[in-house]
C-alpha positions as CSV (number, residue, x, y, z in Angstrom):
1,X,9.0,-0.9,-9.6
2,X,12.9,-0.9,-9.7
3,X,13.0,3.2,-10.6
4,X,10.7,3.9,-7.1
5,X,13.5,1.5,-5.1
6,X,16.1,3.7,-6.4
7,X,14.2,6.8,-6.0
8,X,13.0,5.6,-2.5
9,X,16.6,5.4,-1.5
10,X,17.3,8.7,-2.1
11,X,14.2,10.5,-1.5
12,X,11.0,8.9,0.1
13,X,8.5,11.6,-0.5
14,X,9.4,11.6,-4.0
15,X,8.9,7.6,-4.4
16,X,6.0,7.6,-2.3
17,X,4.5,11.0,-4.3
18,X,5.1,8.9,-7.7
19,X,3.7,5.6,-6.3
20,X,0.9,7.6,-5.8
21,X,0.3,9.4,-8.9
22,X,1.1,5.3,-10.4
23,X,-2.0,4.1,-8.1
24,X,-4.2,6.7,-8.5
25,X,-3.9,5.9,-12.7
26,X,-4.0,2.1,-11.8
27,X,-6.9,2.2,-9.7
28,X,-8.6,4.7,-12.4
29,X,-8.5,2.4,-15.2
30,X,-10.2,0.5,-17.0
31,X,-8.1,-2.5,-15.7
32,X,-9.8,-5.2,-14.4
33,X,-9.8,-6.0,-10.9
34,X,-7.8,-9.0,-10.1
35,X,-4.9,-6.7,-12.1
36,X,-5.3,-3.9,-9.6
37,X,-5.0,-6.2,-6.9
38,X,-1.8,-8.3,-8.5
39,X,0.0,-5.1,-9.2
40,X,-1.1,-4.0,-5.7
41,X,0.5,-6.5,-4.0
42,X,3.4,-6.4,-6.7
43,X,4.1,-3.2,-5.2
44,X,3.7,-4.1,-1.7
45,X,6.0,-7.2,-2.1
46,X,8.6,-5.2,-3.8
47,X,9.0,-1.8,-1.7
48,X,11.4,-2.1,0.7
49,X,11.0,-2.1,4.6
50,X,12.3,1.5,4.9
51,X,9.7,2.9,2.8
52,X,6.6,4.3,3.3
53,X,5.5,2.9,-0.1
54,X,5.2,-0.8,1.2
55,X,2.9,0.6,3.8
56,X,1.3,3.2,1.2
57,X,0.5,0.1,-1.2
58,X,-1.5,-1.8,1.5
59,X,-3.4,0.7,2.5
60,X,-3.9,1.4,-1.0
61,X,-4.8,-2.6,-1.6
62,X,-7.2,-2.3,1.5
63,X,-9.0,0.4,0.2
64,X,-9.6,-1.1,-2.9
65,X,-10.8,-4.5,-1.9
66,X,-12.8,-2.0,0.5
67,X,-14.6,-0.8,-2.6
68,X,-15.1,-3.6,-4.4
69,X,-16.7,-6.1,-1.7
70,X,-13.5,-8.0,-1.9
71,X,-12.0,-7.5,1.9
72,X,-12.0,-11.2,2.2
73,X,-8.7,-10.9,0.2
74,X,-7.3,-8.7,2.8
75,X,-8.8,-9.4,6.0
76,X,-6.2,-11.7,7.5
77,X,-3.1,-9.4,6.7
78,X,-5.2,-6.3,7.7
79,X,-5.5,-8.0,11.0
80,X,-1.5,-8.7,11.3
81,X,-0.4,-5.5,10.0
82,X,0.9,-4.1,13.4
83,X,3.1,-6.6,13.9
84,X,4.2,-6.5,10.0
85,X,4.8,-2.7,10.2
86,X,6.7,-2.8,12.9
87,X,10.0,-3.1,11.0
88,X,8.5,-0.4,8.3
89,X,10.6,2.0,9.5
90,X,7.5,4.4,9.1
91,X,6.9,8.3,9.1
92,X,4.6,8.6,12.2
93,X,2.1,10.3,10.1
94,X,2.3,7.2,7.7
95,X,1.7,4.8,10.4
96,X,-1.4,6.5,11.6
97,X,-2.8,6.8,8.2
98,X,-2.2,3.1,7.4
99,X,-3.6,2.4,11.0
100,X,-6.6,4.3,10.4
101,X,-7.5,2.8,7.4
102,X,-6.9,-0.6,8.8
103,X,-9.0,-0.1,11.4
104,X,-11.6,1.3,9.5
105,X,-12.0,-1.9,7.4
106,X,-12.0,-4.2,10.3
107,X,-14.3,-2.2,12.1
């Protein structure tokens, strides 16, 4: 987590293109679930604002709970995430893509 905020800092797509080659092993494995989730939320919790990884990871963590009948976990901070992402300092294309997602879920 520490290497993507330095990368992140320099280079966005290149954090957020590693985050996602990280999440697509994570979510792969044989892990269980509740350690997909923490490190998940790990990730969400430490990305910073400026990032597109902090959104990346929840829609990520959505999606996941999505698939695995656990949106309960997620349904309360799905519902809030407009006013959480305001201060995201997101890519327009990253803010639909999370949006999209969201709503999906929730619908």
């Amino acid at each position: 987590m520490p290497m993507l905020d330095l990368i992140q800092l320099k280079d966005q797509d290149k954090a957020k293109e590693l985050a996602a080659k990280f999440l697509d092993i994570l979510i792969q494995s044989e892990y269980t679930l509740k350690i997909k989730i923490e490190s998940l939320i790990q990730l969400y919790l430490s990305s910073a604002k400026e990032s597109g990884i902090k959104a990346y990871a929840f829609e990520r963590l959505v999606q996941l709970c999505m698939d695995n009948n656990c949106i309960d976990i997620i349904i309360d901070r799905a519902r809030s995430v407009v006013e959480q992402s305001k201060d995201w300092k997101l890519k327009d294309q990253d803010r639909k893509s999370l949006y999209k997602t969201i709503a999906n879920i929730l619908d």
